[in-house]
Residue frames as a rotation matrix with the C-alpha (Angstrom) as fourth column:
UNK 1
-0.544 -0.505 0.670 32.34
-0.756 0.642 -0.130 70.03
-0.365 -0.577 -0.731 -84.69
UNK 2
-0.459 0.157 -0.874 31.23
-0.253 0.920 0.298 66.50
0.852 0.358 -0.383 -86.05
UNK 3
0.245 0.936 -0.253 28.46
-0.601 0.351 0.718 64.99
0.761 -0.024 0.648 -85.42
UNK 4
0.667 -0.398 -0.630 30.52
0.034 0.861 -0.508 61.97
0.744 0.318 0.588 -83.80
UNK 5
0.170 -0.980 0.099 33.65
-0.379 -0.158 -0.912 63.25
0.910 0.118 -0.399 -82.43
UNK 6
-0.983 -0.100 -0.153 33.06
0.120 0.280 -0.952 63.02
0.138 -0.955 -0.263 -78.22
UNK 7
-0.171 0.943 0.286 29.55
-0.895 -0.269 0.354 62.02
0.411 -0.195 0.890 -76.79
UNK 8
-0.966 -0.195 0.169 28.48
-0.257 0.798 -0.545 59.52
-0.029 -0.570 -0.821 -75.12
UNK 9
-0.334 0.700 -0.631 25.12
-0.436 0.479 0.762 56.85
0.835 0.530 0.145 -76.25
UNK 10
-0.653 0.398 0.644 22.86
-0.632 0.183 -0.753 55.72
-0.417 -0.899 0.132 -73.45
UNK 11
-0.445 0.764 -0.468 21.33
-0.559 0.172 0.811 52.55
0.700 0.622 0.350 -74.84
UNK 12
-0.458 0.598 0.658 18.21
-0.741 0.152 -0.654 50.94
-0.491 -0.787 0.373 -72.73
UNK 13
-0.853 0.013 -0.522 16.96
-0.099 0.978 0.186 47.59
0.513 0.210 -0.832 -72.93
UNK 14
-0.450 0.453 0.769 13.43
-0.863 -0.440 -0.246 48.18
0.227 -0.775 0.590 -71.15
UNK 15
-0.513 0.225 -0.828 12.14
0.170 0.972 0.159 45.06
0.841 -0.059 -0.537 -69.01
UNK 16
0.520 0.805 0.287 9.60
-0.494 0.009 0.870 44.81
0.697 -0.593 0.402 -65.95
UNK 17
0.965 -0.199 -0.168 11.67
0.260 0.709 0.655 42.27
-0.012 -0.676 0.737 -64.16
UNK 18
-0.267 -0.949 -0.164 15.39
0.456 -0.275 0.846 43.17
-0.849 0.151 0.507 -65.70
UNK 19
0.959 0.258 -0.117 16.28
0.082 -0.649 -0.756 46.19
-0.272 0.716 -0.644 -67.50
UNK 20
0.183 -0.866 0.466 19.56
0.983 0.173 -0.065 46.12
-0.025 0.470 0.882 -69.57
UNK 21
0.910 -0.200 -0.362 21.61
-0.253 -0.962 -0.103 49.84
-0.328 0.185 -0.926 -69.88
UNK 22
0.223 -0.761 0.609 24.71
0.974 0.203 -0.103 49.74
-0.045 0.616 0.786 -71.91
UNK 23
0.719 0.120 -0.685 26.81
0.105 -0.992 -0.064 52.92
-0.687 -0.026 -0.726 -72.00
UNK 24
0.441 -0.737 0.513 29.11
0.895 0.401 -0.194 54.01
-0.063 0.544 0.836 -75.02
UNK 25
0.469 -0.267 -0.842 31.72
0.271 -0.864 0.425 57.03
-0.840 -0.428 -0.333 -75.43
UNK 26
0.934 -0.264 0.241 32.50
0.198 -0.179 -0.964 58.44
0.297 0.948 -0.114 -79.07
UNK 27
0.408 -0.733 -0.545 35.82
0.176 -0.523 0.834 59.45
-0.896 -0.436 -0.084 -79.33
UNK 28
-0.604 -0.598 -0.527 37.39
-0.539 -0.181 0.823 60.24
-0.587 0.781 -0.213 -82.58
UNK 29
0.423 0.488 -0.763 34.31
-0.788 0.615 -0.043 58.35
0.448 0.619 0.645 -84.22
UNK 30
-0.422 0.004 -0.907 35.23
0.063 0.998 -0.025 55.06
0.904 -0.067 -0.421 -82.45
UNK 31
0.397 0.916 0.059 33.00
-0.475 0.150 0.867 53.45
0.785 -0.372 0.495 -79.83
UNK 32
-0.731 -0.496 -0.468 34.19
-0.004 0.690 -0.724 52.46
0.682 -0.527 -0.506 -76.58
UNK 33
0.539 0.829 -0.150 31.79
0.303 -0.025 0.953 50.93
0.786 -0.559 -0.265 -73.86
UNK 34
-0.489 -0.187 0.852 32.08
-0.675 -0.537 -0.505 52.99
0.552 -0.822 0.136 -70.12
UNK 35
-0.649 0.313 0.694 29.40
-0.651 0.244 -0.719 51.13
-0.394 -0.918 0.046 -68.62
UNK 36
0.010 0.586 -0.810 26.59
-0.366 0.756 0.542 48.01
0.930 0.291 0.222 -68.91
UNK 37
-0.894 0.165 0.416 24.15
-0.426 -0.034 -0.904 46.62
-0.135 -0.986 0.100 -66.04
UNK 38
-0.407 0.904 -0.132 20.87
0.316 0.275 0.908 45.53
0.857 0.327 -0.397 -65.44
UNK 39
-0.738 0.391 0.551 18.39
-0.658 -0.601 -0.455 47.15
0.153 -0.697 0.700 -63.04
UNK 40
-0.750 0.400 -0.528 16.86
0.187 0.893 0.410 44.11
0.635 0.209 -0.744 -61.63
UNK 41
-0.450 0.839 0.305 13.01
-0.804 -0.530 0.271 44.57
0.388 -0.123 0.913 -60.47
UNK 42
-0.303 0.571 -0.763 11.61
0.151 0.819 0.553 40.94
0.941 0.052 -0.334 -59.73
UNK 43
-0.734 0.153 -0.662 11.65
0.663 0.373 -0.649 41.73
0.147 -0.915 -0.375 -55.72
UNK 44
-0.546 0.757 -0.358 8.88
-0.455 -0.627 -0.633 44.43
-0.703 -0.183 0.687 -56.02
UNK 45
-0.493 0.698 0.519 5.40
0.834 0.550 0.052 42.71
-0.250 0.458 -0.853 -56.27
UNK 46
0.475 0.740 -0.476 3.83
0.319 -0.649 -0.691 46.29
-0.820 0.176 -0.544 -57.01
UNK 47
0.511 0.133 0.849 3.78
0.844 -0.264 -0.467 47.10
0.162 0.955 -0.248 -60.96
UNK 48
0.667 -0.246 0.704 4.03
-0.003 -0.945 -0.328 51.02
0.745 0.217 -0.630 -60.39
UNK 49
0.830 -0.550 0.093 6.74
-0.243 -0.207 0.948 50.49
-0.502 -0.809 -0.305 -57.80
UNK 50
-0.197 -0.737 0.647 9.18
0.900 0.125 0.417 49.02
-0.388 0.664 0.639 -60.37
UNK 51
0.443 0.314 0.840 8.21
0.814 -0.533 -0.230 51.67
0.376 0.785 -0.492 -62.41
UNK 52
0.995 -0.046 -0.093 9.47
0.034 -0.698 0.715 54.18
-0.098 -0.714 -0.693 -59.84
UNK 53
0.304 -0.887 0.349 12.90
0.295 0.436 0.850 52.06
-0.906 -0.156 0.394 -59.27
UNK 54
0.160 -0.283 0.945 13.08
0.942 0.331 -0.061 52.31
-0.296 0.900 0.320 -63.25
UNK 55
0.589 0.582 0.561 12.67
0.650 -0.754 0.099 56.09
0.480 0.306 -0.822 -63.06
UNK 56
0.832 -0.476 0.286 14.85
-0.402 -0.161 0.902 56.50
-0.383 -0.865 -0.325 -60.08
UNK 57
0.499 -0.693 0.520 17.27
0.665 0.691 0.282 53.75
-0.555 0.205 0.806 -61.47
UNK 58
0.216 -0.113 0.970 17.64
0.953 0.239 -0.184 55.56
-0.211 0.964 0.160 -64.90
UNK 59
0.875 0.278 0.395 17.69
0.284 -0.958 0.044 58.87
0.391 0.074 -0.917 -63.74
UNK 60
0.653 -0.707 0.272 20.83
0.071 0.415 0.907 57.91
-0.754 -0.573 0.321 -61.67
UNK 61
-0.041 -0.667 0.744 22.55
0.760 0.463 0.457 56.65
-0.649 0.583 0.488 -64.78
UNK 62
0.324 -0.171 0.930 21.98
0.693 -0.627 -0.357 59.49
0.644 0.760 -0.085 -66.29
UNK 63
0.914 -0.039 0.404 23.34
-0.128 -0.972 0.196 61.64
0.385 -0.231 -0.894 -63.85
UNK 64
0.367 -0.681 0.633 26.71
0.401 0.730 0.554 59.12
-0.840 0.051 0.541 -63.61
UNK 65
-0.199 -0.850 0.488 27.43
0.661 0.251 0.707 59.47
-0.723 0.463 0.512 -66.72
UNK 66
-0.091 0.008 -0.996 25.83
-0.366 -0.930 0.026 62.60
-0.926 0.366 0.087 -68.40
UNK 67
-0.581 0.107 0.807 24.91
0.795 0.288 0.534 60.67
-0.175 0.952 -0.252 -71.81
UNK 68
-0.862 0.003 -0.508 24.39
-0.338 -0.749 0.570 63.15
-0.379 0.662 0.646 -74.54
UNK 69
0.059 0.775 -0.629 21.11
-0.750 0.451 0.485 60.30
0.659 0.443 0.607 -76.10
UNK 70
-0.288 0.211 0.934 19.67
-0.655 0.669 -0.353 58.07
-0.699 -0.713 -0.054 -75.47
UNK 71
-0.239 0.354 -0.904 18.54
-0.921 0.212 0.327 54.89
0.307 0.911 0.275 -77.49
UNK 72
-0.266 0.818 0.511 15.67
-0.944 -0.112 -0.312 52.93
-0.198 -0.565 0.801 -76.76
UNK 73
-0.915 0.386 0.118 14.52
0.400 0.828 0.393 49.09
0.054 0.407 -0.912 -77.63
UNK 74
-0.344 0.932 -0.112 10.53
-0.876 -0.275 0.396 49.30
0.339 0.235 0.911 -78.95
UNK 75
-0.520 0.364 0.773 8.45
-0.443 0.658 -0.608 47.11
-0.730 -0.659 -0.181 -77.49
UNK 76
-0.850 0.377 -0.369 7.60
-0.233 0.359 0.904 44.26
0.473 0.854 -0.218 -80.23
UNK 77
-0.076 0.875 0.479 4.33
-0.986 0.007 -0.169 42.79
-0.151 -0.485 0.861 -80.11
UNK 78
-0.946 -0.303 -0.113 3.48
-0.273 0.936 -0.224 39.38
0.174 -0.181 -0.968 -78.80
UNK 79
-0.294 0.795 -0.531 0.86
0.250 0.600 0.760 37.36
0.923 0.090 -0.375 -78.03
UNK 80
0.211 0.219 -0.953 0.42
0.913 -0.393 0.112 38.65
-0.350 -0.893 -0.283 -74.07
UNK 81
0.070 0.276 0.959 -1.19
0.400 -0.888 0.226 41.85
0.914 0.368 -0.173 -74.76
UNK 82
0.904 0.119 0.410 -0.27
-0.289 -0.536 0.793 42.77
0.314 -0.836 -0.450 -70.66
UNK 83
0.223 -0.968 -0.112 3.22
0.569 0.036 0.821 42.08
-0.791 -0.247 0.559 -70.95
UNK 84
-0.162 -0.353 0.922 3.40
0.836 -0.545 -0.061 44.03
0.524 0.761 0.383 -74.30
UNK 85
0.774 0.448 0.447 1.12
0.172 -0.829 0.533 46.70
0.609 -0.335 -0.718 -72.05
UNK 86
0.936 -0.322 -0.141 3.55
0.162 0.040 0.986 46.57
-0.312 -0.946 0.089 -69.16
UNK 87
0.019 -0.928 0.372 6.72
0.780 0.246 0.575 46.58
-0.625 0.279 0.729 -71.07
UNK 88
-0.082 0.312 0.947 5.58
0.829 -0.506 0.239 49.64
0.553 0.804 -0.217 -72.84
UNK 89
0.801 -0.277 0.530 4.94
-0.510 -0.780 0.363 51.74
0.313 -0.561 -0.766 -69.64
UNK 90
0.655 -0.742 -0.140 8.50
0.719 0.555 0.419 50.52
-0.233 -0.375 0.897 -68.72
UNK 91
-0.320 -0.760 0.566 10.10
0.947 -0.229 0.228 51.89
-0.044 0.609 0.792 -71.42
UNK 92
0.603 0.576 0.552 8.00
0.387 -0.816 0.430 55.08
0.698 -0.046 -0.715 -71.42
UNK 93
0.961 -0.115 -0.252 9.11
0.252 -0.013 0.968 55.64
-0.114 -0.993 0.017 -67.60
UNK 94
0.280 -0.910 -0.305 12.67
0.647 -0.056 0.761 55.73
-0.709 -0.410 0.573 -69.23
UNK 95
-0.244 -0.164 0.956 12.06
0.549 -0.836 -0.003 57.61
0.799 0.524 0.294 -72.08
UNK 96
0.917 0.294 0.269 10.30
0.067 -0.780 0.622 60.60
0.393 -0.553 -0.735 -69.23
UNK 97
0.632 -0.722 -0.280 13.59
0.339 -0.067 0.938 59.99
-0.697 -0.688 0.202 -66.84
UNK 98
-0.462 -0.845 0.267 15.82
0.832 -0.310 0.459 61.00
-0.305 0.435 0.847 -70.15
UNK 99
0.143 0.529 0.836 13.19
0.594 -0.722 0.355 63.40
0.792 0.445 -0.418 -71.17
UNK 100
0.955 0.165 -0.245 12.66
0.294 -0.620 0.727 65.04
-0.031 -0.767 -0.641 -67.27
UNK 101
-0.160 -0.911 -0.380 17.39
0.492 -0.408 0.770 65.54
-0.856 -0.064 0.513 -68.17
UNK 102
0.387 0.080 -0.919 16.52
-0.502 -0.817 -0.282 67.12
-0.773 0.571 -0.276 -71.56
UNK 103
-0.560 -0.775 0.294 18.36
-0.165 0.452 0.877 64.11
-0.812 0.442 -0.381 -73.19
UNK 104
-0.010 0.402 -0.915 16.97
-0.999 -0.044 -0.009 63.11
-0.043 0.914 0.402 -77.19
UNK 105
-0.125 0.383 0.915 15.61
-0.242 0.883 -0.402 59.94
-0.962 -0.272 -0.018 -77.31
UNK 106
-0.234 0.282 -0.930 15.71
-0.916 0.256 0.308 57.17
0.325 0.925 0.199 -80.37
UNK 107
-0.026 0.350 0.936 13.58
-0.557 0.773 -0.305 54.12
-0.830 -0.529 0.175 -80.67
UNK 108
-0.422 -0.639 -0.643 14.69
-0.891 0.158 0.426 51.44
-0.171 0.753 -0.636 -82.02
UNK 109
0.700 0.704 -0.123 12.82
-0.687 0.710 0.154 48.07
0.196 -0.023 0.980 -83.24
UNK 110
0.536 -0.325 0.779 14.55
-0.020 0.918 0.396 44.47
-0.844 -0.228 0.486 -81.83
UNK 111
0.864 -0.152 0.480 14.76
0.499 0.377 -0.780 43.63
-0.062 0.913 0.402 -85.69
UNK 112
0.646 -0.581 0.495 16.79
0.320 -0.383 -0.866 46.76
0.693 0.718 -0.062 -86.87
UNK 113
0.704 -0.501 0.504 19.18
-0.685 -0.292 0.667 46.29
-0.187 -0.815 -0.548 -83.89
UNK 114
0.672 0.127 0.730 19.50
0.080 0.967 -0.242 42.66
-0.737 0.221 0.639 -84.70
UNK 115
0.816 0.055 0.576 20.34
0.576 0.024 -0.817 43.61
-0.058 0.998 -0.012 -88.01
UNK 116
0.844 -0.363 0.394 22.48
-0.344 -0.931 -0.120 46.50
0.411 -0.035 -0.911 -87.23
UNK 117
0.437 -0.670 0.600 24.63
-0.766 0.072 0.639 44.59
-0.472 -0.738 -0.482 -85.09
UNK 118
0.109 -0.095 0.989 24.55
0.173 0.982 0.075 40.54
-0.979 0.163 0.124 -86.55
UNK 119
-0.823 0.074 -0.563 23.41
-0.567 -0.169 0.806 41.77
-0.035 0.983 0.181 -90.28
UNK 120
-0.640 0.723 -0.258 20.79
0.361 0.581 0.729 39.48
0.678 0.374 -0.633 -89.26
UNK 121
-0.596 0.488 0.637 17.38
-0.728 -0.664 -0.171 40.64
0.340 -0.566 0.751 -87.83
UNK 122
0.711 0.526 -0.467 16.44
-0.125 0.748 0.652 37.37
0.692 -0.405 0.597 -86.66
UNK 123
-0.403 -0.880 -0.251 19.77
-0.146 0.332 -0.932 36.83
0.904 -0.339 -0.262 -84.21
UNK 124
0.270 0.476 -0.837 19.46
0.537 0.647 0.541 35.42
0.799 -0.595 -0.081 -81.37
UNK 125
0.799 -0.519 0.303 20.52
-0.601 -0.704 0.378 37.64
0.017 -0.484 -0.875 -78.03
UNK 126
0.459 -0.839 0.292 23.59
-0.278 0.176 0.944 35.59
-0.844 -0.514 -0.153 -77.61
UNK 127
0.107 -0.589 0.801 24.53
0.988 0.155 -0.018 35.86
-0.114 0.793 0.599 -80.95
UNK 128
0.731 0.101 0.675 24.08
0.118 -0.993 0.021 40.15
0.673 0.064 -0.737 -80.74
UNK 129
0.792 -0.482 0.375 26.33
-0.343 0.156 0.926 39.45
-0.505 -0.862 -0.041 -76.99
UNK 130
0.287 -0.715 0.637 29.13
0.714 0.603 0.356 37.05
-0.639 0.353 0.684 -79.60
UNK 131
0.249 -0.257 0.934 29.21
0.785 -0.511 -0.350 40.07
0.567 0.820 0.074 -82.12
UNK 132
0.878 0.182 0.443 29.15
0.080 -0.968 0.240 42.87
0.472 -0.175 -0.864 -79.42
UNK 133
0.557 -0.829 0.038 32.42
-0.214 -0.099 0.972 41.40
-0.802 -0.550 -0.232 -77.72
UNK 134
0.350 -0.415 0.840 33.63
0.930 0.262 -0.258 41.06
-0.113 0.871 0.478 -81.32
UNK 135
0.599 0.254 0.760 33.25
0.555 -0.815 -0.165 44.72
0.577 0.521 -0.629 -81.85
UNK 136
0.724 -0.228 0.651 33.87
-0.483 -0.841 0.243 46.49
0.492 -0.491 -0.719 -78.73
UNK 137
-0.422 -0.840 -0.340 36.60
-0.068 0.404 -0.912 44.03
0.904 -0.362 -0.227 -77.55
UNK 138
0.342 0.558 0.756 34.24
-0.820 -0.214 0.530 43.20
0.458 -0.802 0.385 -74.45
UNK 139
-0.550 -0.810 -0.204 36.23
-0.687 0.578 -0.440 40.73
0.474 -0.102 -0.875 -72.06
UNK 140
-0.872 0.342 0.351 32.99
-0.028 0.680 -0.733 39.01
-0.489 -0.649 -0.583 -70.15
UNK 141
-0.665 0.704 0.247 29.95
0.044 -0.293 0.955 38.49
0.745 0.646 0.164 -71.37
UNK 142
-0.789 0.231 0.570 27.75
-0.536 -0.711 -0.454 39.93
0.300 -0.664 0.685 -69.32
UNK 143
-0.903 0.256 0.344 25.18
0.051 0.861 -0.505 37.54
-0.426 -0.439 -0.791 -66.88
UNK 144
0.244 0.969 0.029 21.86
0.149 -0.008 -0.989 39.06
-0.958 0.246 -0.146 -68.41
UNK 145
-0.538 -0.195 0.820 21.57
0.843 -0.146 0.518 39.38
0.019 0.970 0.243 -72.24
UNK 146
0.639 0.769 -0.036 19.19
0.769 -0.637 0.042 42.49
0.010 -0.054 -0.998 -71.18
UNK 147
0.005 -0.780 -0.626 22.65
0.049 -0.625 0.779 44.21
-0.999 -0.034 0.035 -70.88
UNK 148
-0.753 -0.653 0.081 24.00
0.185 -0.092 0.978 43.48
-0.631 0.752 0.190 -74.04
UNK 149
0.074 0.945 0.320 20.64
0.909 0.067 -0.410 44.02
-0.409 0.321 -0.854 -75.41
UNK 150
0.706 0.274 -0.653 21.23
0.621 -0.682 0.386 47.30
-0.339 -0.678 -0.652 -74.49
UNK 151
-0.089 -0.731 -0.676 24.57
-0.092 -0.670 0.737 48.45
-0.992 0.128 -0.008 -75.23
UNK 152
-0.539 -0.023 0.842 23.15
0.777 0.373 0.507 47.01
-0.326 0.927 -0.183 -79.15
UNK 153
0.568 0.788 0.237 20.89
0.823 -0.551 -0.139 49.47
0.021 0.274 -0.961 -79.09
UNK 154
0.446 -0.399 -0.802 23.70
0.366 -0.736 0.570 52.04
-0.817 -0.547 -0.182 -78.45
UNK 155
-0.507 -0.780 0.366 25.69
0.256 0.269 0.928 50.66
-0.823 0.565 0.063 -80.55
UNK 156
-0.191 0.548 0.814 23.13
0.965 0.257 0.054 50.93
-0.179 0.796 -0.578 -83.54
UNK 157
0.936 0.224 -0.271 22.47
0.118 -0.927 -0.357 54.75
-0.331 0.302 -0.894 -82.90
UNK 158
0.047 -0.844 -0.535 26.02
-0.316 -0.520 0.793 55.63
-0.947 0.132 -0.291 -83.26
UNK 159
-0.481 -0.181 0.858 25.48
0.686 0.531 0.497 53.57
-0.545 0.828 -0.131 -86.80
UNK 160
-0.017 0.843 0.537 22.64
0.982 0.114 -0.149 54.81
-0.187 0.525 -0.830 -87.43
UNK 161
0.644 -0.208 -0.736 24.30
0.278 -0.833 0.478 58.25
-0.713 -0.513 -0.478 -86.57
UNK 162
-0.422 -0.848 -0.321 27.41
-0.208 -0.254 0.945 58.35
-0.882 0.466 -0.069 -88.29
UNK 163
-0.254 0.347 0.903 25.32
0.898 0.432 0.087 57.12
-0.360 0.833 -0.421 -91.39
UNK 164
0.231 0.715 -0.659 23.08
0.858 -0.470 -0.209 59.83
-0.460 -0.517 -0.722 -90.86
UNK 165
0.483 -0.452 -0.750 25.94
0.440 -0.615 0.654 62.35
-0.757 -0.646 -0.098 -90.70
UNK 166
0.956 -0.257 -0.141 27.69
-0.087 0.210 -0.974 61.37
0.280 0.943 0.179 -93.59
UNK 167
0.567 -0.705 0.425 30.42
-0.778 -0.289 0.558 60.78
-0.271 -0.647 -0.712 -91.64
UNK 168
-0.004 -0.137 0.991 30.66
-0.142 0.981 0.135 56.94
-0.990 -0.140 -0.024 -92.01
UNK 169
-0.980 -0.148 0.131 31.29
0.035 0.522 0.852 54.70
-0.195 0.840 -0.506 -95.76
UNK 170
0.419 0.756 -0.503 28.33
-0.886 0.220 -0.408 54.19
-0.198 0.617 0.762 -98.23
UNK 171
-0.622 -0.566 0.540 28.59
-0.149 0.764 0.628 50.38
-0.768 0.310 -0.560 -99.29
UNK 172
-0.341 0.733 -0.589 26.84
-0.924 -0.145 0.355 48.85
0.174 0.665 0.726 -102.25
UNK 173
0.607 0.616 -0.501 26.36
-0.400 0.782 0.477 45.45
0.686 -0.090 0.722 -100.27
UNK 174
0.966 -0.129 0.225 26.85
-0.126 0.524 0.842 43.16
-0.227 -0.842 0.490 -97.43
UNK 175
0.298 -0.954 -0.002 30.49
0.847 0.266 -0.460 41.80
0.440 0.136 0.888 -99.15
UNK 176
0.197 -0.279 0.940 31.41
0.488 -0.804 -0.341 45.36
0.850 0.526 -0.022 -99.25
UNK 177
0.539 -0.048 0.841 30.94
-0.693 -0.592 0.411 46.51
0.478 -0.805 -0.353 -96.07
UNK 178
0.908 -0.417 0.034 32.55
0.305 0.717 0.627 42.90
-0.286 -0.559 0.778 -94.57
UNK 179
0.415 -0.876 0.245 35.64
0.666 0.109 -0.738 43.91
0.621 0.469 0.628 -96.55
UNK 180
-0.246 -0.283 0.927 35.87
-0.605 -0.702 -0.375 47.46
0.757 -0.653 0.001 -94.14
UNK 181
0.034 0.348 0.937 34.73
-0.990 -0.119 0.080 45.72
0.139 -0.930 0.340 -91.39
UNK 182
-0.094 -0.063 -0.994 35.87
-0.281 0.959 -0.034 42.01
0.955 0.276 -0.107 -90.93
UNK 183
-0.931 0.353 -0.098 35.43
0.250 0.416 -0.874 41.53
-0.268 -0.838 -0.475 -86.92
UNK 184
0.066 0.954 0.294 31.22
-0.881 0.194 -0.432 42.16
-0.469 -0.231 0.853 -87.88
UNK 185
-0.004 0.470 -0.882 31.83
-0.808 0.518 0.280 38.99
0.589 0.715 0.378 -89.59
UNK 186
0.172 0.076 0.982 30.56
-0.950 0.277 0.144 35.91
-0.261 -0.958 0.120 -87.63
């Protein structure tokens, strides 16, 4: 059976205050989104109590919808070295909650989402959000970009998948691939 064929892509957007989840369902090698949310955290003033919610939250969604992976945003590094610190055991917390279902776990950097999605690894989130309802035919855009964050990151494993696989085109450059794919152009 291909790599591809039916599965379903859990992608996570990890935040302290709002976390972004995005869910996608292979079918026949095409992507369709199921689900997209944010798990919003600001009313708990206790650190490791969000953490909990995020654990609890994420474990939930994964027992909803029974994703097959998972795929992760990396925490970049910034100047606040205790929001990089905090935003790190976030994401942890949801890698353990797919880890404590047995689920495989990829992490993915901002950039080579960015990139994966826009072609550019500098986009802005509401330019990833303008390509992802390009793509997946999404009819709102969703109130947090921490969503669509998310389902990019989904979206990108299944690229980075079907590449992978050999499943998907080889191009020899950007034209090329716009020529199979004209809705990634923006």
């Amino acid at each position: 059976m291909p790599a591809n064929t039916d599965r379903i892509i859990l992608g996570i957007d990890p935040g302290t205050i709002v976390m972004g989840y995005g869910l996608l369902h292979i079918v026949d090698n095409k992507p369709k989104p199921i689900g997209i949310g944010v798990i919003k955290l600001e009313k708990y003033d206790d650190h490791a109590l969000r953490l909990k919610k995020i654990f609890e939250r994420t474990v939930g969604i994964i027992e909803e919808f029974k994703p097959d992976e998972l795929a992760i945003e990396a925490p970049f590094f910034g100047k606040n070295v205790q929001s990089m610190l905090k935003l790190g055991r976030a994401q942890g917390v949801a890698i353990a909650a797919a880890l404590s279902r047995s689920i495989p776990i990829t992490e993915y950097s901002p950039k080579k989402i960015k990139m994966s999605i826009t072609g550019n690894g500098n986009a802005s989130k509401e330019q990833v959000a303008a390509m992802l309802s390009q793509i997946l035919g999404l009819k709102n855009e969703h109130e947090y970009l921490d969503a669509t964050d998310a389902l990019g990151a989904a979206l990108c494993h299944y690229y980075q998948n079907k590449n992978a696989m050999g499943s998907g085109k080889s191009y020899t450059g950007w034209k090329a691939f716009l020529a199979d794919n004209p809705k990634r152009k923006m």
